[in-house]
C-alpha positions as protocol buffer text, in pm:
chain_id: "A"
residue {
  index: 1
  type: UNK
  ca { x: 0 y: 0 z: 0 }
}
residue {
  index: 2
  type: UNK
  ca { x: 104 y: 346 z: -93 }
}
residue {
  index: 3
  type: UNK
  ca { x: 19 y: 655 z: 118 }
}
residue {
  index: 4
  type: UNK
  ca { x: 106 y: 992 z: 33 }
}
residue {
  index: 5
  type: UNK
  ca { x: 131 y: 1278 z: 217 }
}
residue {
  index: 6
  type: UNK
  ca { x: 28 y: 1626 z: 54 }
}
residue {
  index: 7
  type: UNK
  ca { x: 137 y: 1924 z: 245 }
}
residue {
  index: 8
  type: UNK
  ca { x: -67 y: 2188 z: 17 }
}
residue {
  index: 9
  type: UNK
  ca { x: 123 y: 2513 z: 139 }
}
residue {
  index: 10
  type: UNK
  ca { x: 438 y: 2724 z: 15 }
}
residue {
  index: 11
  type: UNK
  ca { x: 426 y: 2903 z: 366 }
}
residue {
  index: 12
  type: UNK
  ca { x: 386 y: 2890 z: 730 }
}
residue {
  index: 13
  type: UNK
  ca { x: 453 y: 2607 z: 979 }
}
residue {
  index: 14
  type: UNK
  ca { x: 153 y: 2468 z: 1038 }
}
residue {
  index: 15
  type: UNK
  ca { x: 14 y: 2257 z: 819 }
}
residue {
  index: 16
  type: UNK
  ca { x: 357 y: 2121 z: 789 }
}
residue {
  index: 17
  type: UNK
  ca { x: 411 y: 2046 z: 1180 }
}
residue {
  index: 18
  type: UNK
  ca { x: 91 y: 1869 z: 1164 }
}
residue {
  index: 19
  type: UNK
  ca { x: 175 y: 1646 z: 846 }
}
residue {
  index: 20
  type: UNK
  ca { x: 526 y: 1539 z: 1012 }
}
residue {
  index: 21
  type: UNK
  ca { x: 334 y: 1418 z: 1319 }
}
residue {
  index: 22
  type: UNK
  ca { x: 65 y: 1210 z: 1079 }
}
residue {
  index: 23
  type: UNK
  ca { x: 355 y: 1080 z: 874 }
}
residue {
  index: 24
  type: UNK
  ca { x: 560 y: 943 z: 1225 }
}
residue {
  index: 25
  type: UNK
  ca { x: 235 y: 821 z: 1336 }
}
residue {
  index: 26
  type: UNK
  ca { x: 165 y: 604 z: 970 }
}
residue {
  index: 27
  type: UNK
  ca { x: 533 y: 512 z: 961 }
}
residue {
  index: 28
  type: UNK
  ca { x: 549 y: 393 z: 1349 }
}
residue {
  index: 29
  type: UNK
  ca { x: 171 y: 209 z: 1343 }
}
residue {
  index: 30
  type: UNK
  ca { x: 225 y: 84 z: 987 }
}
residue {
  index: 31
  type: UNK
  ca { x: 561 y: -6 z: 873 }
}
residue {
  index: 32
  type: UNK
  ca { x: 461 y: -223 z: 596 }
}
residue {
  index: 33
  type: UNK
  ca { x: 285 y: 121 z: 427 }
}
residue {
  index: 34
  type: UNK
  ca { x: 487 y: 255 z: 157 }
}
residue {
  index: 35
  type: UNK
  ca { x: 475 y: 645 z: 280 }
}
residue {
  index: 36
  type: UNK
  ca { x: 587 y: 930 z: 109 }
}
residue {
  index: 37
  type: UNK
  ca { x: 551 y: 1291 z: 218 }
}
residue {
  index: 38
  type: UNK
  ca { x: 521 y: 1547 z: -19 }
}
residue {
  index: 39
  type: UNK
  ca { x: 577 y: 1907 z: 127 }
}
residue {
  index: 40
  type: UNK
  ca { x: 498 y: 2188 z: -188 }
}
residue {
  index: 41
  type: UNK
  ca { x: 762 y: 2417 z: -32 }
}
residue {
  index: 42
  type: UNK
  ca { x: 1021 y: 2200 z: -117 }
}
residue {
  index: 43
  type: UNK
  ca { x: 908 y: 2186 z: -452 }
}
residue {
  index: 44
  type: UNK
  ca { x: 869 y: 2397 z: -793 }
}
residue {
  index: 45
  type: UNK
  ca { x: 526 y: 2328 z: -941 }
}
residue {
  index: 46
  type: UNK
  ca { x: 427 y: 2471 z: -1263 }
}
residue {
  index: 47
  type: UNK
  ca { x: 116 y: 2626 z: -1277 }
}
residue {
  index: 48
  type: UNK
  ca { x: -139 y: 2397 z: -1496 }
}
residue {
  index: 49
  type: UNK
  ca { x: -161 y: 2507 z: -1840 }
}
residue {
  index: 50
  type: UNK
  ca { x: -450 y: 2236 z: -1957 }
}
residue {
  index: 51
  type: UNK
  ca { x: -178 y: 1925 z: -2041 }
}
residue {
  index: 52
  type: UNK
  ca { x: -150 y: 1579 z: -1961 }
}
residue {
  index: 53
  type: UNK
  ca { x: -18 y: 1565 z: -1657 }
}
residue {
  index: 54
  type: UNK
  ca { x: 245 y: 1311 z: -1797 }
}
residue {
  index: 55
  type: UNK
  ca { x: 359 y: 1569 z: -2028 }
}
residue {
  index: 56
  type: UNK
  ca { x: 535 y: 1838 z: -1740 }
}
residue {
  index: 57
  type: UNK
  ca { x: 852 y: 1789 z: -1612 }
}
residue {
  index: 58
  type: UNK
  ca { x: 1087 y: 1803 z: -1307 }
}
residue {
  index: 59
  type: UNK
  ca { x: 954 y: 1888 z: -1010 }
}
residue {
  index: 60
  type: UNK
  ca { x: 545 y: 1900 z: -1124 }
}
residue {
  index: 61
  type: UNK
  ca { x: 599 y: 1548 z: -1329 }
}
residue {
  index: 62
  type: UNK
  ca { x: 738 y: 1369 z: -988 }
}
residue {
  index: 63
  type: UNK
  ca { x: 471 y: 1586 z: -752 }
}
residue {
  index: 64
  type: UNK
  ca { x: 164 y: 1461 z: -1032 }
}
residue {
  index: 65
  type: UNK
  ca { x: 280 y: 1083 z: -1095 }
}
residue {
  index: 66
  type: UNK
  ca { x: 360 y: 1039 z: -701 }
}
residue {
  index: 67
  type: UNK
  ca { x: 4 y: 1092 z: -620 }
}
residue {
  index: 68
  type: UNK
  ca { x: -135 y: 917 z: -936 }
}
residue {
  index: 69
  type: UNK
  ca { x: 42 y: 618 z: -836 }
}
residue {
  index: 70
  type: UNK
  ca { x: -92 y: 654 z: -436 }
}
residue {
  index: 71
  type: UNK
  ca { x: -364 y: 429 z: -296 }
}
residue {
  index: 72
  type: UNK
  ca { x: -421 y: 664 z: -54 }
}
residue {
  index: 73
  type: UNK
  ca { x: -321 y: 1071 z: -2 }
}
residue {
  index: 74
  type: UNK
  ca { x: -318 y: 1261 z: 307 }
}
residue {
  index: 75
  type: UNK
  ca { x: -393 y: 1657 z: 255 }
}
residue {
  index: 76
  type: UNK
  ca { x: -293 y: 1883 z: 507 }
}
residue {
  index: 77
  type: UNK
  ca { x: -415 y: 2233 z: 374 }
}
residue {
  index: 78
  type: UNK
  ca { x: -409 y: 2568 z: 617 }
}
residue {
  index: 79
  type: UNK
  ca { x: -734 y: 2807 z: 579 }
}
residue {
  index: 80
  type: UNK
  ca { x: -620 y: 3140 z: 382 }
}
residue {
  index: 81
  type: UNK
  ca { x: -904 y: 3405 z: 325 }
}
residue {
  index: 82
  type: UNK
  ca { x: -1127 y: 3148 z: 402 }
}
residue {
  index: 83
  type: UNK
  ca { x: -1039 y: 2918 z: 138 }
}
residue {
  index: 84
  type: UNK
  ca { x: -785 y: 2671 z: 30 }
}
residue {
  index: 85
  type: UNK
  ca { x: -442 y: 2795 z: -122 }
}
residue {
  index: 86
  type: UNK
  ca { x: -373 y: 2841 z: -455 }
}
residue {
  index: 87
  type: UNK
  ca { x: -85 y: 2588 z: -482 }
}
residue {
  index: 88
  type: UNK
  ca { x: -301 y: 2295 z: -343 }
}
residue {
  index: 89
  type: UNK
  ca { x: -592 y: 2424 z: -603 }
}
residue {
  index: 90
  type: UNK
  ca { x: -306 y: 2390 z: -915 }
}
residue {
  index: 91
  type: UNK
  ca { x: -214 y: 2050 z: -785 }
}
residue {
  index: 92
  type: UNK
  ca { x: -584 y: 1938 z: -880 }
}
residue {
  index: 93
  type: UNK
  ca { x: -603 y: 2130 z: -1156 }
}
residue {
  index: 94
  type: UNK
  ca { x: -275 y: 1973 z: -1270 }
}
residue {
  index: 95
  type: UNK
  ca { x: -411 y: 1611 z: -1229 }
}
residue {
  index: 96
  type: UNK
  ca { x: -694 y: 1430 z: -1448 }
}
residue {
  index: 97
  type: UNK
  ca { x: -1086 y: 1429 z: -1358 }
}
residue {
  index: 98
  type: UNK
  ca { x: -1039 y: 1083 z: -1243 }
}
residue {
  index: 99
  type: UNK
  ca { x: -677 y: 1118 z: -1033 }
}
residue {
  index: 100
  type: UNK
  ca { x: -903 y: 978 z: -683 }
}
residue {
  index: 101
  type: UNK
  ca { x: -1103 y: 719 z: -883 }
}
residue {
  index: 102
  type: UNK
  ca { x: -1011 y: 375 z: -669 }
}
residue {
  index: 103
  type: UNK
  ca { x: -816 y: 586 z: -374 }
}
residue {
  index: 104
  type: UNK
  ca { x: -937 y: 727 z: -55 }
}
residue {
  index: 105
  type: UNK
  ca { x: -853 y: 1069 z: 56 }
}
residue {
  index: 106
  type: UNK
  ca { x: -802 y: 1185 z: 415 }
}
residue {
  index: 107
  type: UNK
  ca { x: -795 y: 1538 z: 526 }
}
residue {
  index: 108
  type: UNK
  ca { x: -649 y: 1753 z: 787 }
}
residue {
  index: 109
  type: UNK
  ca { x: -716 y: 2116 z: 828 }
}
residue {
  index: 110
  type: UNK
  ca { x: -530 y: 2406 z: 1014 }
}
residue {
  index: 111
  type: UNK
  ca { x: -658 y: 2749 z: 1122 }
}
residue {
  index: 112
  type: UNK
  ca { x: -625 y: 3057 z: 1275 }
}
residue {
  index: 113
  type: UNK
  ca { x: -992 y: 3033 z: 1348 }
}
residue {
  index: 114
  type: UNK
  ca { x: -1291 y: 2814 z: 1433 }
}
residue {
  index: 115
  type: UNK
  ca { x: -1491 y: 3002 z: 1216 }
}
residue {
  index: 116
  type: UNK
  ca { x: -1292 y: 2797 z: 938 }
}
residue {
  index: 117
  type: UNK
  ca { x: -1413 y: 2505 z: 1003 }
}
residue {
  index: 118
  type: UNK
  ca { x: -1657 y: 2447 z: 731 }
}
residue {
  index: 119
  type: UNK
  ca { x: -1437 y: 2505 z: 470 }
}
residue {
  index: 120
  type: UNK
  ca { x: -1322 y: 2175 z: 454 }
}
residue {
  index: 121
  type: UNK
  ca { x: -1662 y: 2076 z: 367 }
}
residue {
  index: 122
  type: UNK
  ca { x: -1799 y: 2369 z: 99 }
}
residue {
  index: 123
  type: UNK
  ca { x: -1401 y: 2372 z: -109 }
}
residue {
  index: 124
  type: UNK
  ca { x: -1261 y: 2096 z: -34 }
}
residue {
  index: 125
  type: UNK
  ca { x: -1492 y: 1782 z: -65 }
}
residue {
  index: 126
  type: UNK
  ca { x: -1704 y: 1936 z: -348 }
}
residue {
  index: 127
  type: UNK
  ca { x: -1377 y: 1964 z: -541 }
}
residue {
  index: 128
  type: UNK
  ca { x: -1230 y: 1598 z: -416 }
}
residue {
  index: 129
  type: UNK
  ca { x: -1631 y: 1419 z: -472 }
}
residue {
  index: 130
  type: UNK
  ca { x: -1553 y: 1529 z: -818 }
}
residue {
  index: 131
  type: UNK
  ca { x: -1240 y: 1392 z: -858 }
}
residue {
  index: 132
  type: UNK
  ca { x: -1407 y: 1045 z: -775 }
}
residue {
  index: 133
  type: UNK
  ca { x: -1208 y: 1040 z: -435 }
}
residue {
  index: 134
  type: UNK
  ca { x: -1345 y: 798 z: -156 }
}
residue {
  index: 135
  type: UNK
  ca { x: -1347 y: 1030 z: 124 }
}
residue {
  index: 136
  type: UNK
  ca { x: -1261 y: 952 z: 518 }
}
residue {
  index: 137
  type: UNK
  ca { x: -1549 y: 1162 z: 614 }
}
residue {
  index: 138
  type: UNK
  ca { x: -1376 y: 1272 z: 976 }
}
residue {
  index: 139
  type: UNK
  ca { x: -1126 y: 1561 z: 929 }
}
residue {
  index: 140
  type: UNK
  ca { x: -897 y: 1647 z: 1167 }
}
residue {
  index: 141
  type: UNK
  ca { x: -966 y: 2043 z: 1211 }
}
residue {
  index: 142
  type: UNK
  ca { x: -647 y: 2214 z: 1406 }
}
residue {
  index: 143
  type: UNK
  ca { x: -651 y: 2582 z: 1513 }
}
residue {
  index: 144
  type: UNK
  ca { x: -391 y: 2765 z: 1619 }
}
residue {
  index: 145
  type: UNK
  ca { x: -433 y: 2764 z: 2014 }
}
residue {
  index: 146
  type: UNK
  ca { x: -347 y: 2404 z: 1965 }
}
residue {
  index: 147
  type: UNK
  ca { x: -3 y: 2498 z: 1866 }
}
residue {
  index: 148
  type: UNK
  ca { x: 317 y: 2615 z: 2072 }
}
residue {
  index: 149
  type: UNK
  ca { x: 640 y: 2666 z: 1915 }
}
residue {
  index: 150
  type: UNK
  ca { x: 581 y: 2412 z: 1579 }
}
residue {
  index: 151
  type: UNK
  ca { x: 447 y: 2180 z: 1836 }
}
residue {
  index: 152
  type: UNK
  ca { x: 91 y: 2056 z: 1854 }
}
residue {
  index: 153
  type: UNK
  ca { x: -3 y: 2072 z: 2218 }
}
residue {
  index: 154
  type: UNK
  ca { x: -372 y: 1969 z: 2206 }
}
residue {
  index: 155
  type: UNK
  ca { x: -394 y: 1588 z: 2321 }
}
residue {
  index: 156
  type: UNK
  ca { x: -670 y: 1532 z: 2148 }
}
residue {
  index: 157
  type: UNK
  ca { x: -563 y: 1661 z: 1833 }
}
residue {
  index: 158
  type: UNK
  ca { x: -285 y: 1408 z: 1863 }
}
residue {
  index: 159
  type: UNK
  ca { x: -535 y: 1149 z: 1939 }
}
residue {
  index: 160
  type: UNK
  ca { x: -789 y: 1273 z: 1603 }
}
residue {
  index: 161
  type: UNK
  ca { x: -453 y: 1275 z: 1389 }
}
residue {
  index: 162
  type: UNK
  ca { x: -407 y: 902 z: 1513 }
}
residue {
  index: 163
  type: UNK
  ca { x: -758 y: 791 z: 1419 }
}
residue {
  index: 164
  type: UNK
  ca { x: -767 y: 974 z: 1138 }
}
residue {
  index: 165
  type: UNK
  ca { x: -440 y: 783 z: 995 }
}
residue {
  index: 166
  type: UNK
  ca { x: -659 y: 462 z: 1111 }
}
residue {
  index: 167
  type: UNK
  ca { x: -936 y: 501 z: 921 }
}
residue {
  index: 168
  type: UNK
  ca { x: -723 y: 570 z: 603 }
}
residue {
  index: 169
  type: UNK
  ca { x: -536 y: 279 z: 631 }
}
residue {
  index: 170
  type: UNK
  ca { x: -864 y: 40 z: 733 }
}
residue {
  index: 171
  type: UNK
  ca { x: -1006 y: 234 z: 412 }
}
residue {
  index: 172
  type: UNK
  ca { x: -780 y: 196 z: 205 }
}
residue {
  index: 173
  type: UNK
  ca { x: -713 y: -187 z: 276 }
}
residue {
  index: 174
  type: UNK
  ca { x: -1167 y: -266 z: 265 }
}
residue {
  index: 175
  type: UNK
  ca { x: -1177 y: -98 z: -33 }
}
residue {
  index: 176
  type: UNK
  ca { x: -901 y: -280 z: -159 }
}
residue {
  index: 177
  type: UNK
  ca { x: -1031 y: -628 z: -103 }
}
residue {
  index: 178
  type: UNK
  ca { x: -1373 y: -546 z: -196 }
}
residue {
  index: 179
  type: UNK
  ca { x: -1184 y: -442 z: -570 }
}
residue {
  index: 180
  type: UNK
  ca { x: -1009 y: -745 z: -585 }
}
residue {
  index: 181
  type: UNK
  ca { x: -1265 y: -982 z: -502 }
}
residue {
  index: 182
  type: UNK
  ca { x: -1507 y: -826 z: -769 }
}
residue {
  index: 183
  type: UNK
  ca { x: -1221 y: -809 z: -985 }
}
residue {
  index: 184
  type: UNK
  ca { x: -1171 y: -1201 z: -897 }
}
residue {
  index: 185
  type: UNK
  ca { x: -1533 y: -1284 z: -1014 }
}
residue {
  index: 186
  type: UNK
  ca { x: -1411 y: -1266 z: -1327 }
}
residue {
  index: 187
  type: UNK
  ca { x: -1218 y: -1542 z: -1562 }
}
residue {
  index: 188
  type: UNK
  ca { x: -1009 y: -1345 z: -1779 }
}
């Protein structure tokens, strides 16, 4: 199994602090998961220009085919201006109408606000339903009072980022088996 983490900022701490803590906790609880974190401030990603997605290059060819080739993605995304950032946005736009078909999608969320907290829900899963993405329907929601230092100090964030990582693997191995063994009905 695949997993890959998407860390869909150029800036702040945040989202990033929270991703490194998900990755330990999938690497630690499931060492047989293939996990890969992908953090877009360590990388230069074109802007999509309407291509194939196996037509760019360098960084935006290995960012695209990494989470094409994922059973599973992780998205950490912070709130800005009460939406999602741009360079998460071109990330979907880069990728095909069917890049989730067959892979389920977990997402955690950071604030500076609880009045954020529905944004998740009205820009994020409209544009990931439509992608064909099987959703973990929990989101781990993370405001900034629940951070000291690029530390998360909330307990029970700690504990949501834990389940949340369990019910993408669980997921991700049901829906697995349930495609093979409808895949195994068949003779050819």
């Amino acid at each position: 199994m695949k997993i890959v983490g998407l860390s869909g900022s150029i800036v702040g701490s945040k989202t990033r602090t929270a991703m490194d803590y998900t990755i330990k906790t999938l690497s630690e609880k499931y060492p047989d998961v293939e996990v890969t974190l992908i953090d877009l401030a360590e990388y230069s990603v074109q802007f999509s220009d309407g291509r194939d997605y196996r037509e760019y290059d360098g960084d935006t060819a290995y960012v695209t085919k990494t989470i094409m080739e994922a059973d599973a993605i992780i998205i950490g995304t912070p709130i800005f201006q009460s939406s999602i950032p741009a360079t998460l946005k071109n990330i979907f736009d880069l990728l095909p109408v069917n890049a989730f078909r067959d892979k389920i999608v977990s997402m955690l969320v950071t604030a500076g606000t609880s009045k954020h907290y529905l944004i998740p829900e009205l820009h994020l899963k409209p544009i990931l339903a439509y992608m064909k993405a099987q959703m973990v329907q929990t989101y781990v929601f993370i405001e900034e009072q629940d951070f000291q230092r690029k530390e998360i100090v909330n307990d029970d964030v700690l504990f949501r980022i834990e389940r949340l990582v369990e019910d993408t693997v669980v997921l991700t191995e049901t829906f697995t088996n349930i495609r093979e063994q409808n895949e195994a009905k068949y003779d050819f």
